[in-house]
N, C-alpha and C positions, 0 to 999 in steps of 0.2 A: 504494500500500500504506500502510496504516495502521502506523507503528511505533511509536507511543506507547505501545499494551500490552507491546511484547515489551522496550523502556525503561523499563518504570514494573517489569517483571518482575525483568529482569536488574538495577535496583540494589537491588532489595529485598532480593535474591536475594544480593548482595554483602555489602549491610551481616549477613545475615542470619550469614553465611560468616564475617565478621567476629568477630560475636557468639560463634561455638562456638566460634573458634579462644582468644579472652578464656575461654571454659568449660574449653580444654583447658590453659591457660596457669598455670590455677588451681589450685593441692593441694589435693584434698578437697572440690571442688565438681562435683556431682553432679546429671546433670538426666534425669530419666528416660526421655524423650521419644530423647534419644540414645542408649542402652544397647539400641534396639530396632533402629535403623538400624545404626550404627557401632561399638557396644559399649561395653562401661560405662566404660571411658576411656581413649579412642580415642588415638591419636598424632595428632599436626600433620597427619603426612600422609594421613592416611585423610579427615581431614573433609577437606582440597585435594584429595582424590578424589573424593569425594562432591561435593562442590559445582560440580566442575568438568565433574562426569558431570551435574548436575542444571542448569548452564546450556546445558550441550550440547544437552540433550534439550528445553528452552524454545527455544533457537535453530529445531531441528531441527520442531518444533511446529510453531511462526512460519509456518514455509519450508511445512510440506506438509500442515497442517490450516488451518479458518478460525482469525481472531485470534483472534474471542470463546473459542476452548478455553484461552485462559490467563487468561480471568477470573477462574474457580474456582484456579487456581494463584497468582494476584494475592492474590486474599482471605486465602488461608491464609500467604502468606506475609506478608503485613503479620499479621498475628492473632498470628503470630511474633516479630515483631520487637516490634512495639508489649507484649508478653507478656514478648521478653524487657529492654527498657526498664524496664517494671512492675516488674519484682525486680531492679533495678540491673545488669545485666548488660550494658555498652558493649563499644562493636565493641573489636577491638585495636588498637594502632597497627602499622606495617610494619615 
Protein backbone atom coordinates (compact mmCIF):
# COMPACT_ATOMS: atom_id res chain seq x y z
CA UNK A 1 0.00 0.00 0.00
CA UNK A 2 0.98 3.40 -0.91
CA UNK A 3 0.75 5.70 2.31
CA UNK A 4 2.21 8.78 1.23
CA UNK A 5 -1.09 10.23 0.19
CA UNK A 6 -3.09 9.52 3.14
CA UNK A 7 0.46 11.22 5.16
CA UNK A 8 0.92 14.00 2.94
CA UNK A 9 -3.39 14.39 3.75
CA UNK A 10 -3.53 13.97 7.39
CA UNK A 11 -0.70 16.60 8.03
CA UNK A 12 -2.11 19.06 5.80
CA UNK A 13 -5.17 18.31 7.35
CA UNK A 14 -3.53 19.18 10.84
CA UNK A 15 -1.61 22.10 10.36
CA UNK A 16 -4.97 23.12 8.48
CA UNK A 17 -6.86 22.34 12.12
CA UNK A 18 -4.39 24.37 13.59
CA UNK A 19 -4.97 27.33 11.46
CA UNK A 20 -8.81 27.67 12.46
CA UNK A 21 -8.31 26.91 15.97
CA UNK A 22 -5.43 30.46 15.70
CA UNK A 23 -9.00 31.87 13.79
CA UNK A 24 -11.15 30.86 16.76
CA UNK A 25 -8.54 32.02 19.32
CA UNK A 26 -8.84 35.48 17.73
CA UNK A 27 -11.65 38.43 18.79
CA UNK A 28 -13.08 39.65 15.79
CA UNK A 29 -11.51 37.76 13.07
CA UNK A 30 -13.75 36.52 10.70
CA UNK A 31 -13.28 34.04 7.80
CA UNK A 32 -16.14 33.37 5.75
CA UNK A 33 -15.36 30.15 4.33
CA UNK A 34 -16.06 28.84 8.08
CA UNK A 35 -19.40 30.47 8.85
CA UNK A 36 -20.65 27.94 6.06
CA UNK A 37 -19.33 24.80 7.65
CA UNK A 38 -19.19 25.52 11.50
CA UNK A 39 -20.64 28.86 11.87
CA UNK A 40 -19.75 32.28 12.12
CA UNK A 41 -17.63 31.76 15.24
CA UNK A 42 -17.45 28.45 16.06
CA UNK A 43 -16.14 27.30 19.70
CA UNK A 44 -12.74 25.21 20.07
CA UNK A 45 -14.73 22.41 20.16
CA UNK A 46 -16.78 22.33 17.05
CA UNK A 47 -13.69 22.83 14.65
CA UNK A 48 -11.91 19.53 17.08
CA UNK A 49 -15.17 18.14 15.74
CA UNK A 50 -14.89 18.89 12.57
CA UNK A 51 -11.44 18.18 11.99
CA UNK A 52 -11.48 15.06 13.61
CA UNK A 53 -14.63 13.84 11.65
CA UNK A 54 -12.67 15.00 8.58
CA UNK A 55 -9.46 12.88 9.27
CA UNK A 56 -11.73 10.07 10.01
CA UNK A 57 -13.28 10.06 6.86
CA UNK A 58 -9.57 10.58 4.90
CA UNK A 59 -8.59 7.53 7.06
CA UNK A 60 -11.70 5.67 6.26
CA UNK A 61 -11.11 6.60 2.39
CA UNK A 62 -7.58 5.37 2.47
CA UNK A 63 -8.89 1.87 3.87
CA UNK A 64 -11.96 1.36 1.35
CA UNK A 65 -11.47 3.47 -1.83
CA UNK A 66 -8.26 3.60 -4.32
CA UNK A 67 -5.40 6.33 -2.97
CA UNK A 68 -5.69 8.47 -5.84
CA UNK A 69 -9.50 9.76 -4.39
CA UNK A 70 -7.55 11.84 -1.93
CA UNK A 71 -5.60 13.76 -4.48
CA UNK A 72 -8.47 16.07 -5.20
CA UNK A 73 -8.64 16.22 -1.07
CA UNK A 74 -4.69 16.87 -1.12
CA UNK A 75 -5.17 19.84 -3.49
CA UNK A 76 -7.63 21.66 -1.64
CA UNK A 77 -6.32 21.29 1.27
CA UNK A 78 -2.90 22.63 0.72
CA UNK A 79 -4.82 25.61 -1.41
CA UNK A 80 -5.99 26.14 2.25
CA UNK A 81 -3.22 26.25 4.18
CA UNK A 82 -0.87 27.88 1.72
CA UNK A 83 -4.25 30.68 1.48
CA UNK A 84 -4.37 30.68 5.00
CA UNK A 85 -0.33 31.56 5.26
CA UNK A 86 -1.01 34.32 2.58
CA UNK A 87 -3.17 36.51 5.01
CA UNK A 88 -0.92 35.66 8.01
CA UNK A 89 -2.85 33.28 9.63
CA UNK A 90 -0.34 30.51 11.71
CA UNK A 91 -1.21 27.34 13.10
CA UNK A 92 -1.80 27.73 17.03
CA UNK A 93 0.41 26.52 19.48
CA UNK A 94 -0.95 23.43 22.17
Amino acid sequence: MNYAPLAILLVLLAIDWRQTVTICRTPGRREVWIEKIIGVYPKEHRVHLWFGACAGAAVLAYVFLPWWVLLPFIAVETGAVMNNYRVGIKPAGL
